[in-house]
C-alpha positions in Angstrom: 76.6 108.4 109.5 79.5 106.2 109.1 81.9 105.3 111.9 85.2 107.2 112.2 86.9 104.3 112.3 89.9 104.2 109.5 89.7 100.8 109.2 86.3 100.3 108.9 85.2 98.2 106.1 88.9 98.8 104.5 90.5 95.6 105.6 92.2 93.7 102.6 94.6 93.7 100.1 94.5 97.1 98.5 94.3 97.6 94.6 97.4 97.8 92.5 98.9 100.0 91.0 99.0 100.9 87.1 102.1 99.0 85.9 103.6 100.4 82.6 105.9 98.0 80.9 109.2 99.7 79.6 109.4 99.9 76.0 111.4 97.1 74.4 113.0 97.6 70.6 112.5 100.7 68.7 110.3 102.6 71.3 113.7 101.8 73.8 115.7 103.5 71.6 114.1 106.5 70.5 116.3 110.1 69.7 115.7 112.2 72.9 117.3 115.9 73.3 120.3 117.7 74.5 119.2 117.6 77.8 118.3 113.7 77.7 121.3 112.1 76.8 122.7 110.2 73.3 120.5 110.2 70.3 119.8 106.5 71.2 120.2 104.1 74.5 118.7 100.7 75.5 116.8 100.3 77.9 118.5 97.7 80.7 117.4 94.6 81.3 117.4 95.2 85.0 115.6 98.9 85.6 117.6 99.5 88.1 121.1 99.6 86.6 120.4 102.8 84.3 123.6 103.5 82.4 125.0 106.8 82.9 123.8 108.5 79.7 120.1 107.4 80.2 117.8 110.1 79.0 116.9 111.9 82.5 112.7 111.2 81.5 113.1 107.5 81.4 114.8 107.6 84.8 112.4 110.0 86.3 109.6 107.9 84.9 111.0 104.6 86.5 111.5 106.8 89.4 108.1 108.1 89.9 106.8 104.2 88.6 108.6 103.1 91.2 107.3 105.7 94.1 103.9 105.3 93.2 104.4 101.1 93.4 106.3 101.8 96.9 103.6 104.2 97.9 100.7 102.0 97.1 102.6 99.2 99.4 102.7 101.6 101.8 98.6 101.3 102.0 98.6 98.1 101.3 100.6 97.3 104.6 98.2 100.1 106.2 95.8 97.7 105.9 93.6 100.1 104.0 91.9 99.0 100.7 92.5 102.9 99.1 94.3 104.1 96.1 97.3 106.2 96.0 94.7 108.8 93.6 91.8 108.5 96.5 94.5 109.3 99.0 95.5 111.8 96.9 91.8 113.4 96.9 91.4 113.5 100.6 94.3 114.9 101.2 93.8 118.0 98.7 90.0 118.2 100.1 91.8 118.3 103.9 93.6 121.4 102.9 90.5 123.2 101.7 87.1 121.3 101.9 84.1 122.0 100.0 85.8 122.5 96.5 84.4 121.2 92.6 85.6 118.4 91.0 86.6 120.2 88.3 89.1 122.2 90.8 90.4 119.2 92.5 91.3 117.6 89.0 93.2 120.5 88.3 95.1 120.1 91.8 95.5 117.1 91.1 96.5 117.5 87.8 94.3 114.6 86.7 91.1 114.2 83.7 87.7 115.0 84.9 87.0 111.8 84.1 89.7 109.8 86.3 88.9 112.2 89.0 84.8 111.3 88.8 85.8 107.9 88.7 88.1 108.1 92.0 85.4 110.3 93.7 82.8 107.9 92.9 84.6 105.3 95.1 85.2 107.5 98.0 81.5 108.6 98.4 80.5 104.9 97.9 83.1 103.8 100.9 81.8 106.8 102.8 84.8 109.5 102.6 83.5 112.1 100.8 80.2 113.4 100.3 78.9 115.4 97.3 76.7 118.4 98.3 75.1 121.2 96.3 76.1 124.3 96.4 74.3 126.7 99.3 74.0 129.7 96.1 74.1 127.8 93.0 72.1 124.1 93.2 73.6 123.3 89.7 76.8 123.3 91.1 78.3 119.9 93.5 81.1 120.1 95.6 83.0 118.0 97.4 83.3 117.4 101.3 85.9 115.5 103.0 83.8 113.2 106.1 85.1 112.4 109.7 85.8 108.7 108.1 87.9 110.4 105.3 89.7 113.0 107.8 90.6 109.7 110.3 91.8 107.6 107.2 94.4 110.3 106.3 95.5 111.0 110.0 95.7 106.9 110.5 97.5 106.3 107.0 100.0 109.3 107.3 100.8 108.1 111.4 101.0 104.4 109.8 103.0 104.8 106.4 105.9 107.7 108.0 108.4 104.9 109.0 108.2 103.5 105.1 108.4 107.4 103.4 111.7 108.1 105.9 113.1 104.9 104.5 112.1 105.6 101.2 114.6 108.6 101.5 116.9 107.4 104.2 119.6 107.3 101.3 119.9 110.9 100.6 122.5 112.6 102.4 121.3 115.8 104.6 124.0 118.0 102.8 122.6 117.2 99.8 118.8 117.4 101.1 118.5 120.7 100.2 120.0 120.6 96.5 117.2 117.3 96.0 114.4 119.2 97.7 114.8 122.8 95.0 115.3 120.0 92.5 112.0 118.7 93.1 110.7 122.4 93.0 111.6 123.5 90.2 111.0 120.4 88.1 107.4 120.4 89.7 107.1 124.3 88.9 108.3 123.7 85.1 106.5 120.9 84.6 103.5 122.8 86.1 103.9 125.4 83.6 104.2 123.2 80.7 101.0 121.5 81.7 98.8 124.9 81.8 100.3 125.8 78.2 99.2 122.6 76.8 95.6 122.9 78.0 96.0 126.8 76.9 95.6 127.8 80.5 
């Protein structure tokens, strides 16, 4: 049975994170709607000096870029050799253990494949174990282990100094405007992922 240790076989650098680089030329410059600014912009040389008209997906993109980079950091200095996506995985299987891959992909809003891939590593490294279901053998589900359960409570106690900081520049008046922002773009964008897998 492996140790509950977090750290256990996880010292080391951790993986890095997928890194898209911005389009450059044409694909910089592409018409956008209404809602995302001038027909056509250029993307700047330094991604953090976004001119005001920016198309609002190109700076939620290098927003979310970003936060998954900082957020992968965050493990990194953890001293845990996880990915953001495995993280991800124990923490939905936390909330309700014993689930299908198939219904943590769709939490997760991830391919089957991806999701196979990521569980592969955390049943290899000793987090999750696969086990057949008690009324149906053919089907496998997923269970979080004492080593997976102490590497979230270890990450979350280690990485909450770096999340506060990561949002130490939003004002608290204006906490609760950012916070149904976030809601409702997740909702939306929720919704327009079902319709295009005809959910």
């Amino acid at each position: 049975m492996p140790s509950a240790d977090p750290r256990r076989g996880l010292a080391g650098p951790a993986g890095e994170p997928d890194v898209d680089v911005p389009p450059t030329g044409a694909a910089a410059c592409e018409p956008v709607g209404p809602a995302g600014g001038p027909d056509t912009w250029d993307w700047p040389k330094d991604a953090a000096s976004f001119p005001d008209d920016a198309p609002l997906q190109a700076l939620m993109l290098s927003a979310t870029k970003l936060m998954g980079a900082y957020g992968q950091e965050s493990v990194r200095a953890a001293g845990l050799k996880l990915s953001l996506a495995g993280l991800g995985v124990l923490r939905i299987l936390v909330s309700e253990d014993g689930l299908k891959a198939s219904e943590v992909a769709d939490r997760a809003w991830s391919s089957p494949g991806t999701l196979t891939s990521v569980v592969n590593t955390l049943v290899r490294d000793g987090f999750v174990e696969r086990r057949a279901d008690q009324t149906d053998r053919r089907v496998v589900r997923l269970y979080i282990t004492d080593q997976g359960r102490a590497v979230i409570t270890y990450y979350v106690a280690q990485a909450a100094a770096s999340w506060r900081k990561a949002f130490d520049f939003v004002d608290s008046d204006d906490e609760a405007v950012v916070r149904r922002f976030f809601i409702q773009m997740i909702n939306h964008l929720s919704q327009l992922m079902r319709e295009e897998r005809g959910a």
